[in-house]
C-alpha positions in Angstrom: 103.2 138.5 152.6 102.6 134.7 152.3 99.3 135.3 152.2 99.6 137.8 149.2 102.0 135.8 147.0 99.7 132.7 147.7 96.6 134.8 146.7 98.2 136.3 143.5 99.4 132.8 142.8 95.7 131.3 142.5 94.5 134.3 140.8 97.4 133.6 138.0 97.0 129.8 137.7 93.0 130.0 137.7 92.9 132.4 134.2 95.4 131.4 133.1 94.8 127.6 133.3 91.0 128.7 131.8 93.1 131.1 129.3 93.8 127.8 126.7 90.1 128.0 126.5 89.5 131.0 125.2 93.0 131.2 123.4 92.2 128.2 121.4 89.0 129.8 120.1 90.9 133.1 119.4 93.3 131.3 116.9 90.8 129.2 115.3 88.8 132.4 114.3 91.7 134.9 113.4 94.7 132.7 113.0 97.8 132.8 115.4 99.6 135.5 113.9 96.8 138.0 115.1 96.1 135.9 118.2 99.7 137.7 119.1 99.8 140.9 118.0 96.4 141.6 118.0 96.1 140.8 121.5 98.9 142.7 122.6 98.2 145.9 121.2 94.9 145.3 122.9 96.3 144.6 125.9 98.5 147.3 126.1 96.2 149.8 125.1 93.5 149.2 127.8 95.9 149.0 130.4 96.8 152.2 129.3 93.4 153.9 128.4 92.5 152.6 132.6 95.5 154.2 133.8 94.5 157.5 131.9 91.2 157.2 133.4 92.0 156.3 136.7 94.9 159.3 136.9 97.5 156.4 137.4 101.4 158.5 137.0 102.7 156.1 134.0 106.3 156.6 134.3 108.6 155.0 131.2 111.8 157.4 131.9 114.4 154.6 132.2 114.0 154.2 128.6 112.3 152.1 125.5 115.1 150.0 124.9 114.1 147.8 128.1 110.7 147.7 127.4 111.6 146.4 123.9 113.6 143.5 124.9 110.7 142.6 127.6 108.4 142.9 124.8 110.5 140.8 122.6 111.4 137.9 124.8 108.0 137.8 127.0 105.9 138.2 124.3 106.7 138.0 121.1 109.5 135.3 120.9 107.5 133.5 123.6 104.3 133.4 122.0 105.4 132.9 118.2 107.3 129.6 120.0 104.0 128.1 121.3 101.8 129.3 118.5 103.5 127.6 115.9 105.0 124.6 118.1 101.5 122.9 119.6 100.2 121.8 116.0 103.8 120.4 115.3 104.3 118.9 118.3 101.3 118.4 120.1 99.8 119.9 123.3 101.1 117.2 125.6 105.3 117.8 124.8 104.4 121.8 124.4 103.0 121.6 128.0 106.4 120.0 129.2 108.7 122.5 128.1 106.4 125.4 129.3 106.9 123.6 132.6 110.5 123.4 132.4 110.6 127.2 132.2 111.4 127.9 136.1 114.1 125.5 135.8 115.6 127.6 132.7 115.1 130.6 134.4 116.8 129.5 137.9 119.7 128.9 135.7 119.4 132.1 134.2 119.1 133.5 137.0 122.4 132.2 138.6 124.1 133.5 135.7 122.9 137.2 136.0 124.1 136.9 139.4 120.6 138.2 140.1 119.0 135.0 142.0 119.8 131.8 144.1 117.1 129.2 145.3 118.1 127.6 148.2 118.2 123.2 148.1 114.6 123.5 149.1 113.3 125.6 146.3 115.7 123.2 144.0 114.0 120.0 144.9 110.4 122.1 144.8 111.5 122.9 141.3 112.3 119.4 140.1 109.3 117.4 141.9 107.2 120.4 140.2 108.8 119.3 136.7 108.3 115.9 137.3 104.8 115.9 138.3 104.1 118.4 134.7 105.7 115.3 133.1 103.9 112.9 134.6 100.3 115.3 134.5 100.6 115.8 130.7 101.9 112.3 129.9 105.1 112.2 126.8 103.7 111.2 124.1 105.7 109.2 121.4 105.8 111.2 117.8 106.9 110.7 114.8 110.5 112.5 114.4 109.8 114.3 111.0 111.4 117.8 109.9 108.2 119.6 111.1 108.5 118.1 114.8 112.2 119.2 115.1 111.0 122.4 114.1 107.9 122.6 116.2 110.1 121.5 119.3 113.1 123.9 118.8 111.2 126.8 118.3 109.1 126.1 121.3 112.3 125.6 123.2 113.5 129.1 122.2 110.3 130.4 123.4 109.9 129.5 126.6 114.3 130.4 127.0 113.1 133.6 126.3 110.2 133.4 128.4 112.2 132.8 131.5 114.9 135.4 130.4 112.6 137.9 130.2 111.5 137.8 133.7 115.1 137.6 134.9 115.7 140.6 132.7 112.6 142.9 134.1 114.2 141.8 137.7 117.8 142.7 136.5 117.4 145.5 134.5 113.4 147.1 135.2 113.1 147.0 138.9 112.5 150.7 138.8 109.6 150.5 136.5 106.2 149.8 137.6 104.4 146.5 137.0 101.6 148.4 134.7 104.8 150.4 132.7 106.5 146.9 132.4 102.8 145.2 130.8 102.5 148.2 128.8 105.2 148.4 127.4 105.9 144.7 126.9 102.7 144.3 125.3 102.8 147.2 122.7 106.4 146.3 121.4 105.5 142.1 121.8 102.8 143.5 119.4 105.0 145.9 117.0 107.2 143.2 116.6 104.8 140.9 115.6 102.8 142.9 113.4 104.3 142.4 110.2 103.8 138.4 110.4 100.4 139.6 109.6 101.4 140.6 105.8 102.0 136.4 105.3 99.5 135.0 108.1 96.5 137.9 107.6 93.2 138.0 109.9 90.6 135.7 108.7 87.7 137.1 107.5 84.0 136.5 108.1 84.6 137.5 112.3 81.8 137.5 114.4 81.0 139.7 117.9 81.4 137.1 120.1 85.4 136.3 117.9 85.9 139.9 118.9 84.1 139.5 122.7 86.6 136.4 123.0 89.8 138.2 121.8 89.3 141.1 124.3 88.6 139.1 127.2 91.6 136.9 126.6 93.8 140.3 125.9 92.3 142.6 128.7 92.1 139.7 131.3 94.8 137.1 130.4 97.3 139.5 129.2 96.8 143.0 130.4 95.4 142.3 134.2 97.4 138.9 134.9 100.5 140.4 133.9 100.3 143.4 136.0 100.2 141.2 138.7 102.8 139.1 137.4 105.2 141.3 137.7 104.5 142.4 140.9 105.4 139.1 141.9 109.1 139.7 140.1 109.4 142.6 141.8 109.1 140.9 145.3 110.3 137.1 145.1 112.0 136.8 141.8 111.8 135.6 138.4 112.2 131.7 139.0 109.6 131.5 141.8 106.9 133.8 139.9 107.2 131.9 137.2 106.7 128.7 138.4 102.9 129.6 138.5 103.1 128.2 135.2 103.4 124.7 136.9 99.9 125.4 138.6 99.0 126.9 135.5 99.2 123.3 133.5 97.2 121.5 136.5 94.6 123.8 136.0 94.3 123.5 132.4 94.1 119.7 132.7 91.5 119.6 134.9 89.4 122.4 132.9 90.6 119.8 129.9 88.4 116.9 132.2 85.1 118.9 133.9 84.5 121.4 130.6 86.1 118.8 127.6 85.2 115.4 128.8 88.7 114.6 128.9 89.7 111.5 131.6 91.6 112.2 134.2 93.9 108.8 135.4 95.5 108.2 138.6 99.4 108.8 137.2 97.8 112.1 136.5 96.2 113.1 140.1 100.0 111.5 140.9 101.3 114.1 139.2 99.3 117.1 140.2 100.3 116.5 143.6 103.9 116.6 142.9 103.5 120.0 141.4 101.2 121.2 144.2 104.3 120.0 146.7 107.0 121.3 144.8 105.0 124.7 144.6 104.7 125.0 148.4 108.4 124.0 148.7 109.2 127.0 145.7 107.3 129.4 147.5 108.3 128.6 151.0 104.3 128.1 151.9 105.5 125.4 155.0 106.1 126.8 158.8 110.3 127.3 159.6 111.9 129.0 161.9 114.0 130.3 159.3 113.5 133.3 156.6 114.8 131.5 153.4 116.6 133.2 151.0 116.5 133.4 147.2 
């Protein structure tokens, strides 16, 4: 099982660490109110169409209300957070609060009564913080109306973000991983389809705008949250999500071979503190003991 969780872990923090990539081409040629809810009703409807074509049962009997509220908080709140907190904020800050997600959703967590990292997970969760902090740097900004803005909405979004996956542990666990992206996806994108009456698509859209928007729906979205919740289903909200950790080393490094960026020492520093406190989150390190969460 190690093995597995390990494997769907490098699969995760791979595309979506190369995901800022194609996500930042995808807003710049439709805007970020259709990078949302476009993509999601992409998303879901591919995942959809392949299940159709494939035979795959789709079962959504426990009911649309829990799909909306996954939809809501995973997508949609999320997403609307980050999309309108990184140009307000900065990439560097946004990148530290997506990284303090596992630590909102352990706490989450306790009070669902749903999870409980043991003292070895807890310390893997705050070397893991630290080292995002000490990856992405914190950079000094001016404190202006827009960056309290662009820093509490960001803040709500990743909340939701980690409520969401404490919510499709509490409340979904008998729903599929491909009913749960589904259905996440095509409310995330109902509910963020009238934004596009103030924010529309911009015009002028090439094939390869379209080529980029499907791969980052179909592949990013649809396929990498199928197997996202797969991994709530079996170890829990807080340790799936702290992919998004490995997620962030990723993304820096793509940020330095495919950008030119540099890459300093405090940086490697603080990759490796994330790669530690990931083993120690996943329980990756020989013990005679099962842990518990």
């Amino acid at each position: 099982m190690k093995v597995e969780i390990s494997t769907k872990f490098a699969i995760l923090a791979l595309i979506w660490g190369f995901s800022f990539l194609l996500l930042l081409r995808v807003v710049q040629a439709f805007d970020w109110a259709a990078a949302i809810s476009v993509r999601a009703f992409i998303a879901s409807g591919s995942l959809y169409l392949l299940a159709k074509m494939i035979r795959r049962r789709l079962d959504f009997s426990i009911g649309i209300k829990h799909f909306a509220v996954l939809g809501v908080a995973t997508v949609a709140i999320q997403l609307i957070g980050l999309s309108l907190a990184v140009p307000r904020i900065g990439t560097a800050l946004s990148a530290i609060l997506v990284g303090a997600i596992p630590l909102f959703s352990s706490v989450i967590g306790r009070l669902m009564k749903i999870e409980r990292i043991d003292k070895v997970g807890q310390i893997g969760l705050v070397l893991g913080f630290i080292g995002i902090v000490f990856l992405v740097g914190f950079p000094s900004a001016e404190l202006s109306d827009q960056f309290f803005l662009g820093f509490g909405v960001c803040l709500i979004g990743c909340i939701s973000a980690a409520f969401g996956s404490n919510y499709s542990k509490l409340k979904m666990s008998s729903a599929g991983n491909w009913e749960q992206v589904i259905g996440a996806f095509f409310f995330g994108g109902l509910f963020t389809a009238p934004i596009l009456f103030f924010v529309p698509i911009k015009s002028g859209l090439a094939v390869v705008d379209w080529l980029n928007m499907v791969l980052l729906a179909v592949f990013c979205s649809a396929f990498c949250y199928v197997i996202y919740f797969s991994l709530v289903a079996k170890i829990g909200a807080t340790r799936s999500i702290s992919v998004e950790f490995l997620v962030t080393v990723v993304a820096v490094l793509v940020g330095a071979f495919y950008l030119n960026e540099a890459i300093t020492l405090i940086q490697l520093f603080g990759a490796s503190f994330v790669i530690i406190g990931s083993v120690l989150i996943l329980d990756l390190l020989p013990s005679p003991k099962t842990r518990r969460i």
